[in-house]
C-alpha positions as CSV (number, residue, x, y, z in Angstrom):
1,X,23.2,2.9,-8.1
2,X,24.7,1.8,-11.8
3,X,21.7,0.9,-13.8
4,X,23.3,-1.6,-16.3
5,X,21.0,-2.8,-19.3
6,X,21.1,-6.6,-18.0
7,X,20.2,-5.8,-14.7
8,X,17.2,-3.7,-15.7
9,X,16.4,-6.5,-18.7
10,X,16.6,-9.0,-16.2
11,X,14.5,-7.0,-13.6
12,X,12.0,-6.4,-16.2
13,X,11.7,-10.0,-17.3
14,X,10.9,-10.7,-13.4
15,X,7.9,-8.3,-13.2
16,X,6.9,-8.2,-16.6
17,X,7.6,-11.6,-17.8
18,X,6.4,-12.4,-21.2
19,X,5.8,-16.6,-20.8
20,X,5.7,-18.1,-17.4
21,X,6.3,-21.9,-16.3
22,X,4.4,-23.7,-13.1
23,X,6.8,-26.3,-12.2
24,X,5.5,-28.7,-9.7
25,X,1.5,-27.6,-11.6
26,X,-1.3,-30.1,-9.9
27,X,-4.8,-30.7,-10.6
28,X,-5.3,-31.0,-7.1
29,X,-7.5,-27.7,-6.1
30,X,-6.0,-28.1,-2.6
31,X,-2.2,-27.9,-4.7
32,X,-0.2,-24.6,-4.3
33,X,0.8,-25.3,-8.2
34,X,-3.2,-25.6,-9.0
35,X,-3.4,-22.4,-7.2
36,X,-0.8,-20.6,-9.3
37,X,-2.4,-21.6,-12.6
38,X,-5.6,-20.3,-11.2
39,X,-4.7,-17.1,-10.1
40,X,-3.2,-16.4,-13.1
41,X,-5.6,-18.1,-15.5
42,X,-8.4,-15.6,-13.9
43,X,-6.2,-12.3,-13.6
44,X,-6.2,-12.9,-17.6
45,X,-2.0,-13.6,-18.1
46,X,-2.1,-13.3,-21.5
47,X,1.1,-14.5,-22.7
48,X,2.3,-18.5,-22.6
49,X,1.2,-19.9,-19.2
50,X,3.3,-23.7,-19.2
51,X,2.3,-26.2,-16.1
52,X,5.3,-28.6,-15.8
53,X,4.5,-32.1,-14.1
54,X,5.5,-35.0,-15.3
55,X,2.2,-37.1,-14.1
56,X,-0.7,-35.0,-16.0
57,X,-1.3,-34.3,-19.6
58,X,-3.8,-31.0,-18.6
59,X,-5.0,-28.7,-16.1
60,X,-7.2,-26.6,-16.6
61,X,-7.4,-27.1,-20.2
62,X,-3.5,-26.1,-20.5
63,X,-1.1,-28.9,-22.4
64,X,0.9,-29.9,-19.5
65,X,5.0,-31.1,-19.9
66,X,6.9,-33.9,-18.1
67,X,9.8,-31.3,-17.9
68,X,10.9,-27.3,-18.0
69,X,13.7,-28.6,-20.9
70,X,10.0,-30.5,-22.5
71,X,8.2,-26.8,-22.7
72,X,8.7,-25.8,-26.7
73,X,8.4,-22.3,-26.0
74,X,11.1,-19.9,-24.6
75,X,10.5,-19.6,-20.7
76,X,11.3,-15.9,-19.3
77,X,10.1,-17.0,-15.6
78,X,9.5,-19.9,-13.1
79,X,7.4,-20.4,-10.5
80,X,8.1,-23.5,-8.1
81,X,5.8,-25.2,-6.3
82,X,8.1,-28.4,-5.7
83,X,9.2,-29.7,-2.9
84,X,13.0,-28.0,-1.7
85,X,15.3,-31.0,-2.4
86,X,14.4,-30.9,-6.3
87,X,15.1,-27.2,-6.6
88,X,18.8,-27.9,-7.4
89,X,17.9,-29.9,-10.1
90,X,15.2,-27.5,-11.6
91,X,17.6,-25.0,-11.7
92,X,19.6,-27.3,-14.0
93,X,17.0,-27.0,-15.9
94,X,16.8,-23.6,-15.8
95,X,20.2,-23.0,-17.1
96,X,19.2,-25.6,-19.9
97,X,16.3,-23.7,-21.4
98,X,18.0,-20.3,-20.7
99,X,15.3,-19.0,-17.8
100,X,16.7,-16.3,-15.9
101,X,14.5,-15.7,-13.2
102,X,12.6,-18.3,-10.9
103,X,10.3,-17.6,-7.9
104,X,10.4,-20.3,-5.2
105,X,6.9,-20.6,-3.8
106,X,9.3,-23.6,-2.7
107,X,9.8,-23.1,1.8
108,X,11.0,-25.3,4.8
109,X,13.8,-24.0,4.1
110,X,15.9,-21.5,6.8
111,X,13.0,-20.3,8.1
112,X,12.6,-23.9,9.9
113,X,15.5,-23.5,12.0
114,X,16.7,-26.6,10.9
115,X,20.5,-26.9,9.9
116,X,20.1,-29.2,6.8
117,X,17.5,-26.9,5.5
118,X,19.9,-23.3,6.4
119,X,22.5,-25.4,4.3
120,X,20.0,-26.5,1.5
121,X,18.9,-23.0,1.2
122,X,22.4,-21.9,0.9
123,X,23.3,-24.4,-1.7
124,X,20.4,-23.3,-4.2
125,X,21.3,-19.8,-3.3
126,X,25.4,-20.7,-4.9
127,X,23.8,-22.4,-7.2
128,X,21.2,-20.0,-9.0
129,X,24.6,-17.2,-8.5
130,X,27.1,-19.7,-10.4
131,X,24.0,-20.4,-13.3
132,X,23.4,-16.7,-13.7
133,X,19.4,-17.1,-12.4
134,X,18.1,-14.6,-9.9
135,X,15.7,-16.3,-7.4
136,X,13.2,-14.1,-5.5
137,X,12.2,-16.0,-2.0
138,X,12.2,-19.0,-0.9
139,X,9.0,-19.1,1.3
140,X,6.7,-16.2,-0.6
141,X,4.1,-15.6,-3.1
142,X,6.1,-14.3,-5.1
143,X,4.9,-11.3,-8.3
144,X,1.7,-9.3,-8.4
145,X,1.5,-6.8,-11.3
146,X,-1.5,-5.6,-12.4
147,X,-1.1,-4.0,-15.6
148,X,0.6,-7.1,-16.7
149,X,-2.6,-9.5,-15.4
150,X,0.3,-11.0,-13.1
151,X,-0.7,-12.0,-9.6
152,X,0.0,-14.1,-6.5
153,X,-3.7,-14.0,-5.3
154,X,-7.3,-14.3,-6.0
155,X,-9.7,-11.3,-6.7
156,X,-6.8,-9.0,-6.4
157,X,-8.1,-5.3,-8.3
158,X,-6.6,-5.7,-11.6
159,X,-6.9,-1.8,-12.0
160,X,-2.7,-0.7,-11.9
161,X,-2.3,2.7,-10.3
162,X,1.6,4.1,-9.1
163,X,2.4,2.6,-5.5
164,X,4.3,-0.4,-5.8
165,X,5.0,-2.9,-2.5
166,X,8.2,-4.7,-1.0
167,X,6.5,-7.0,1.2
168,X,8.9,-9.8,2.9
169,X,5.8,-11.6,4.1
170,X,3.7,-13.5,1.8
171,X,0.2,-13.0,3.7
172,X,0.0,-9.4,4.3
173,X,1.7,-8.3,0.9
174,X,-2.3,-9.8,-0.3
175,X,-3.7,-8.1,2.3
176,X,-1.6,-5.0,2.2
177,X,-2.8,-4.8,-1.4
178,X,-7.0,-6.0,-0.8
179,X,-7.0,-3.3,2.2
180,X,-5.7,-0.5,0.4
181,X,-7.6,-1.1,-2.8
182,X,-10.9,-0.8,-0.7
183,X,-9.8,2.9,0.0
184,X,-9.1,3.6,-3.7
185,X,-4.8,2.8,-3.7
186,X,-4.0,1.2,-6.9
187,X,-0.4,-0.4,-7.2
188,X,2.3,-0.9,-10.2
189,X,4.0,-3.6,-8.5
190,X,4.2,-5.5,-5.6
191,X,6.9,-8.1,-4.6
192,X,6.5,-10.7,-1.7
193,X,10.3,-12.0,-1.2
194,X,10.4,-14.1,1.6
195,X,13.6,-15.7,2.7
196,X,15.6,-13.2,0.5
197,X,18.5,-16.3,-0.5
198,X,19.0,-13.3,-3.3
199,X,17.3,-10.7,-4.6
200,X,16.7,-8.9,-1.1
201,X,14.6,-5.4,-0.2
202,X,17.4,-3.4,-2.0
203,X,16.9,-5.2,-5.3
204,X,13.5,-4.6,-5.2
205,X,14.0,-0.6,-4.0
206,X,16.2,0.1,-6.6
207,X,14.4,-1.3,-8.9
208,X,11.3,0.4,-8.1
209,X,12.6,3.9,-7.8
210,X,13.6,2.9,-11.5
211,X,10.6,1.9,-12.6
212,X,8.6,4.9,-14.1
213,X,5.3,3.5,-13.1
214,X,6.0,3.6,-9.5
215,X,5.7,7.1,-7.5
216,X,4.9,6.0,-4.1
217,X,6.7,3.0,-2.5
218,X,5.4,1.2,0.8
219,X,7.4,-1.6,2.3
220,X,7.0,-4.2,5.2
221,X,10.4,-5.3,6.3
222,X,11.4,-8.0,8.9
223,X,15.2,-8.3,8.9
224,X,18.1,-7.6,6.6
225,X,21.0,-9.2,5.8
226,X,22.5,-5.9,4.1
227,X,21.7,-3.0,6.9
228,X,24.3,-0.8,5.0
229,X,23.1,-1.4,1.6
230,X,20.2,-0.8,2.4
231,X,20.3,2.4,4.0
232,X,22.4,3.5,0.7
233,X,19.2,2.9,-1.3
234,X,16.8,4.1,0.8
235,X,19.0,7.7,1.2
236,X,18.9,7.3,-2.9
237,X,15.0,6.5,-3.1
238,X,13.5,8.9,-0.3
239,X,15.3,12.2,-2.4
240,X,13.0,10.8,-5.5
241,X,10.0,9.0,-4.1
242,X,8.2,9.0,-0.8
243,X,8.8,6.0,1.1
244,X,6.8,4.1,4.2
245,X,8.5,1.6,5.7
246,X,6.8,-0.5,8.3
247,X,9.3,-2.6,11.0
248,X,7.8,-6.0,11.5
249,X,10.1,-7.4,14.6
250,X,9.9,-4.7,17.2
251,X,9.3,-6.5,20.0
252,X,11.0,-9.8,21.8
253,X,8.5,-11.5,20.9
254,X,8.2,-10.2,17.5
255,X,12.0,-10.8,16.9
256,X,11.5,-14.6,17.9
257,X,8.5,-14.8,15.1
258,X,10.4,-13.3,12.4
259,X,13.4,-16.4,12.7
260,X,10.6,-18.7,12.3
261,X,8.7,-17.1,9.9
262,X,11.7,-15.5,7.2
263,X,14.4,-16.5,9.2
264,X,15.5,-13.3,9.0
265,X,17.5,-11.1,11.5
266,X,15.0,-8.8,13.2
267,X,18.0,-6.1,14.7
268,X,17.3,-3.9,17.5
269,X,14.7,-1.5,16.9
270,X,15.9,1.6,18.4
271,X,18.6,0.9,15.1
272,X,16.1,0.5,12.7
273,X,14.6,3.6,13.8
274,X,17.6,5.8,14.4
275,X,18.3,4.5,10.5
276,X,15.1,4.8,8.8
277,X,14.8,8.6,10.3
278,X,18.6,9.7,9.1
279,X,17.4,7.8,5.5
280,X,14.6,10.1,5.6
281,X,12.2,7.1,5.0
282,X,8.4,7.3,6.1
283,X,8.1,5.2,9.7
284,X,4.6,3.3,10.0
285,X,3.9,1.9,13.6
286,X,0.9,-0.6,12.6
287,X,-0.6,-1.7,9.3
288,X,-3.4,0.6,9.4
289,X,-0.9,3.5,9.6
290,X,0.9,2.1,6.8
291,X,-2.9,2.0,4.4
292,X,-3.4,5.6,6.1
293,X,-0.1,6.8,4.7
294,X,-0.8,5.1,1.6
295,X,-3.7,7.1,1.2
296,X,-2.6,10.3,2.0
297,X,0.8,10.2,-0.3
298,X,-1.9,8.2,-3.2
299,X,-4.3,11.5,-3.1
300,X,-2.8,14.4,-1.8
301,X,-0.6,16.6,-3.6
302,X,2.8,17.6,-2.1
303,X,1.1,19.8,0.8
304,X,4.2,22.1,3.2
305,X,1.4,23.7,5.2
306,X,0.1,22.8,8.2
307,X,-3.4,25.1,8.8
308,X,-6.5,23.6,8.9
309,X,-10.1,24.4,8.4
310,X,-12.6,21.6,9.6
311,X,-16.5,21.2,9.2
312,X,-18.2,18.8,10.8
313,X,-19.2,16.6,13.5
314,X,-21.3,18.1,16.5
315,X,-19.7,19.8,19.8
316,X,-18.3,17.0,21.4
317,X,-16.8,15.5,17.7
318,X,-14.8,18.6,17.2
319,X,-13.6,18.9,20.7
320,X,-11.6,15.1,20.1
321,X,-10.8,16.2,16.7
322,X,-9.3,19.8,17.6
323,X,-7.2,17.6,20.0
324,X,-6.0,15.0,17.7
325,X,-5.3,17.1,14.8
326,X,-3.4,20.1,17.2
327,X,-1.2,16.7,18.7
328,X,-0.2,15.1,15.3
329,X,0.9,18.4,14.5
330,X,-1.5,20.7,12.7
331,X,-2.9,23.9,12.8
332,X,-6.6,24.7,13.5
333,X,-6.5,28.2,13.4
334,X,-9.4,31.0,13.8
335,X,-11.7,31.5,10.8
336,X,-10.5,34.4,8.9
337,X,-12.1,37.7,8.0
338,X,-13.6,36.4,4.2
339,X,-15.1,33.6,6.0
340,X,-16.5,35.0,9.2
341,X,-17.8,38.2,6.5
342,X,-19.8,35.4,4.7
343,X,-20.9,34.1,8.0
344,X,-22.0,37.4,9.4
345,X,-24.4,38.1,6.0
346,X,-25.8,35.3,6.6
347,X,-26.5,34.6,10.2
348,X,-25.8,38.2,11.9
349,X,-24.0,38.0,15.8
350,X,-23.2,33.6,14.7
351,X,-19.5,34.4,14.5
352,X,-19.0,34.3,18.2
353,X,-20.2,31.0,18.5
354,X,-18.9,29.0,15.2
355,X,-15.6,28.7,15.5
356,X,-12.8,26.2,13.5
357,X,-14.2,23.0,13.8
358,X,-17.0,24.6,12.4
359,X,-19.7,22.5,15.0
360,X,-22.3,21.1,12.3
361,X,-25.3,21.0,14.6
362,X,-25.0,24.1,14.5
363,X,-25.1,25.2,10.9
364,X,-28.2,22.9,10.7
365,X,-30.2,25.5,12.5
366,X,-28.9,28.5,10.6
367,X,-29.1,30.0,7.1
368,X,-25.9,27.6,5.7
369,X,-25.4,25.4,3.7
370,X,-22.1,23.0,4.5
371,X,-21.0,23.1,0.7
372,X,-21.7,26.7,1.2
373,X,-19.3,27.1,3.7
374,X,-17.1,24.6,2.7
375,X,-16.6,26.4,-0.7
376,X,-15.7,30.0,0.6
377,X,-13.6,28.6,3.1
378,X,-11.6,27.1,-0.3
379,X,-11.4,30.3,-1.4
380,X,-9.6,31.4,1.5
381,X,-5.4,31.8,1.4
382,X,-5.4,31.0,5.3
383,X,-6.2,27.4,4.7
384,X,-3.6,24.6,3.2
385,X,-5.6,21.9,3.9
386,X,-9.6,21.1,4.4
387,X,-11.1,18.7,6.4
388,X,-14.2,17.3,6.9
389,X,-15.8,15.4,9.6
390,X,-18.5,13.3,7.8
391,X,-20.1,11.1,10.2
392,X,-22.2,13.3,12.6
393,X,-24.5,11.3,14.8
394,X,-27.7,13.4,15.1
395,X,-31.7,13.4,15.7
396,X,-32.6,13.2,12.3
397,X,-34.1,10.3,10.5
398,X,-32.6,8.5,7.8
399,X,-33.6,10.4,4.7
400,X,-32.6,13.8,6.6
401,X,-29.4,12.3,8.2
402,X,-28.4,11.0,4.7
403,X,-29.1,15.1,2.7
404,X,-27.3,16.5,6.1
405,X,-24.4,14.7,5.7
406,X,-24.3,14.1,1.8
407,X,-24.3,18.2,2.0
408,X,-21.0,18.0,3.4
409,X,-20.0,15.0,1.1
410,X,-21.0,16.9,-2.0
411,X,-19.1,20.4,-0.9
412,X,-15.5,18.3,-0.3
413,X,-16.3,16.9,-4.0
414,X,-17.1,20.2,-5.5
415,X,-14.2,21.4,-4.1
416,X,-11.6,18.8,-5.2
417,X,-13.0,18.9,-8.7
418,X,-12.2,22.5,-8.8
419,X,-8.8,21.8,-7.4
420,X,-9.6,24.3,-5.0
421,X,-7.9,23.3,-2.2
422,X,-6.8,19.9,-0.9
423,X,-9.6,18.1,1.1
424,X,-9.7,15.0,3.6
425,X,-12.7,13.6,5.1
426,X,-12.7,11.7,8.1
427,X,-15.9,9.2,8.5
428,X,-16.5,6.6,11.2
429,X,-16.8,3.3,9.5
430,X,-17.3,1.6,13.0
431,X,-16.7,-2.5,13.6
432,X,-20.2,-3.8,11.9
433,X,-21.6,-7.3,12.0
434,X,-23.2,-8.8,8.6
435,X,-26.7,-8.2,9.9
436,X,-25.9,-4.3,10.5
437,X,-24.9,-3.7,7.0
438,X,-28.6,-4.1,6.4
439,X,-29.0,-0.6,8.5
440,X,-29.7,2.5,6.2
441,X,-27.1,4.5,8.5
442,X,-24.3,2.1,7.4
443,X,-25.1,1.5,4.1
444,X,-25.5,5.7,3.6
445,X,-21.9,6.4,5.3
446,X,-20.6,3.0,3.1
447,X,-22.0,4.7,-0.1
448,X,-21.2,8.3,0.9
449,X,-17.4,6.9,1.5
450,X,-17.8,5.1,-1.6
451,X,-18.6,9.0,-3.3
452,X,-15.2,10.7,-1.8
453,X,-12.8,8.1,-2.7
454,X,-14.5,7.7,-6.4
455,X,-13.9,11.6,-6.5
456,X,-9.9,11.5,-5.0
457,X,-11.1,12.4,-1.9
458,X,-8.6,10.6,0.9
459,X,-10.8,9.0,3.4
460,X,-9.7,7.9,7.4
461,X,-11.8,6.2,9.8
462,X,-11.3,8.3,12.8
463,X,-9.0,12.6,13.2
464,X,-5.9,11.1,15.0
465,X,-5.9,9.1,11.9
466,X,-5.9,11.4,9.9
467,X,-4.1,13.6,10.9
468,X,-1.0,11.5,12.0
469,X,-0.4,10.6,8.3
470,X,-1.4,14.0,6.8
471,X,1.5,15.5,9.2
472,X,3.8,12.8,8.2
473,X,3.5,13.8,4.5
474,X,3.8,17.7,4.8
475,X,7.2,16.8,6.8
476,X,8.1,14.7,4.0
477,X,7.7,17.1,1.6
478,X,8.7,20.1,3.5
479,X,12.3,18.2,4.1
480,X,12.4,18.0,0.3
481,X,11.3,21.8,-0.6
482,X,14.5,22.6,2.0
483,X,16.9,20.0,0.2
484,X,16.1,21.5,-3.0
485,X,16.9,25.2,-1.5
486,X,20.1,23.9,-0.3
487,X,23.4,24.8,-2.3
């Protein structure tokens, strides 16, 4: 792509705006434009926040104007919370006061299925093109940037990090970014675009494989209206950046949700896929393979090897692990010599019963220490990659359970600190009810889970997991160590 200095001035003025207008602003807490004030009145926007209605003289102790041309300050974005069939007319506005951008919270639009609305929406659409104003949506939430205390939600983290988020749906871009801030992903940006009438999920690539802040980029995607331009950008964006794309519309029934919901069309699948594989993007299949993916490209570093040394987890633990690991695509392979030497001086005649998984039930009734164990198999060159298994269920009792496992905890730490080796830890977080999180087993694995993340430690609730997105990223990466070798 040609990076021209309007586009990226008028891309920057989107996600970095430096005054912001709430046309259609009500003191009504049930309101959509009460909710916009809030959201960003909390998240701390500090630059001029201007609610436009022309019934109220304040909310929440902002000056409110009748009109967008009545604001006295120069407006770099709009967010519209008015109903669709003044849009046309705000726009005119727009144009008057010299706004350049506007998000359309505005929906019933396309998405309805109804004919007047398709045409509505196309109307605004010629409209904003033959005013010079870029419109992101109708139907979405819209701009969440961190850094710049711009949201479209409450208690979103505030904390910026480098993944930024196309999300077409409005919902799940808020939960995309609550879920994966509980596992320690911070995000640059993140754009909910909804009906896509014109800035579409090629604007938004290009711009973040621009943006400097952004390394990793995750997107949800319905439909397209540009399948070829598209793919251009994402060919572009996957040399530079990883990229996870999850396909919302798989199924029939999927297909018939997504008209209704973005009105957008779904395409067959098996394209999609044949598409996003030759673009060299990063497929999802769910949403929690999209937050594990997330998490693996967030804290690991550009891994190309596949051998694994796991700790952790009793007999029968290792057994499902060994098999869900060796199916995604990963190498468990035999200790090596250093580490079954260190072993042997330790526990004489024990190498012919630990194995990798090292079985932790049974280092509890040797000489070993997991963070012993942990560190010399660090040390080792056999291993790219460590894992550990850090929920075992055992006899012990609480205090005991919590130093066994915290053991293990504490050598992953050690380990990553010293940017020994890369580590992952796997720890069952299982389905709770309020009344179990009063449990000391829960609330040690919570804290314990708590400990890895704090220290960059990627965490996954279960090996397939895991390893699924672990071996997606070392194929990323080892595609891009053999495009870099090529002529």
């Amino acid at each position: 792509m040609t990076i021209t200095k309007d586009w990226a001035e008028t891309m920057e003025r989107i996600f970095c705006p430096r005054s912001i207008a709430v046309v259609g602003a009500s003191a009504d807490k049930k309101a959509n434009g009460y909710q916009y004030l809030r959201f960003l009145k909390d998240a701390g926007y500090s630059g001029p926040l201007y609610p436009v209605n022309p019934q109220r003289k304040q909310i929440l102790g902002l000056p409110v104007y009748p009109s967008l041309t009545r604001v006295p300050g120069k407006v770099d974005y709009v967010i519209s919370c008015i109903n669709a069939g003044q849009v046309k007319e705000l726009l005119e506005q727009c144009a008057e006061k010299g706004v350049r951008a506007v998000h359309l919270f505005t929906a019933k639009l396309s998405e309805t299925g109804d004919a007047n609305a398709r045409r509505l929406e196309e109307e605004i659409g010629q409209k904003a093109k033959k005013l010079g104003i870029r419109l992101i949506g109708p139907n979405c939430m819209g701009i969440y940037n961190p850094e710049h205390r711009l949201t479209f939600n409450h208690d979103l983290c505030m904390e910026p990090g480098p993944v930024g988020a196309i999300v077409q749906s409005g919902g799940l871009a808020g939960e995309i970014v609550r879920l994966a801030a509980l596992r320690g992903v911070r995000f640059s940006k993140v754009v909910s675009y909804g009906n896509a009438v014109d800035l579409n999920e090629r604007d938004f690539l290009e711009y973040l494989l621009w943006d400097k802040k952004t390394k990793i980029i995750l997107m949800y995607i319905e439909g397209t209206k540009d399948g070829r331009g598209l793919y251009q950008a994402l060919r572009e964006a996957t040399k530079i950046k990883p990229v996870v794309i999850l396909k919302g519309g798989r199924s029939k029934a999927g297909q018939k949700t997504v008209a209704s919901h973005t009105a957008s069309m779904a395409g067959s699948i098996d394209t999609w896929r044949v598409m996003l594989r030759q673009a060299r993007a990063i497929q999802a299949s769910n949403l929690n393979e999209l937050l594990d993916l997330a998490v693996a490209f967030y804290f690991l570093p550009p891994l190309t090897g596949k051998r694994v040394g796991m700790i952790g987890g009793g007999g029968g633990k290792s057994v499902l692990a060994s098999d869900e690991y060796e199916e995604a695509g990963l190498e468990l392979i035999a200790l090596p010599r250093e580490v079954l030497a260190f072993l042997e001086g330790r526990a004489p005649g024990i190498t012919g019963w630990l194995g990798n998984p090292v079985d932790a039930s049974i280092l509890a009734g040797i000489n070993v220490k997991a963070s012993e164990l942990l560190q010399c198999m660090a040390a080792s060159p056999a291993f790219d990659l460590l894992s550990i298994n850090a929920s075992e269920d055992s006899l012990f009792p609480g205090r005991m359970w919590t130093a066994f496992i915290r053991e293990e905890v504490r050598g992953g730490i050690a380990i990553r600190r010293k940017r020994l080796k890369p580590v992952v830890a796997v720890m069952n977080t299982p389905e709770l009810e309020a009344r179990h999180l009063e449990n000391w087993r829960w609330q040690s694995l919570f804290r314990l889970r708590q400990q890895l993340t704090t220290a960059g430690i990627p965490v996954f609730s279960s090996p397939g997991r895991a390893a699924t997105a672990i071996n997606k990223l070392i194929d990323y990466y080892r595609y891009q160590e053999r495009a870099r070798e090529l002529p």
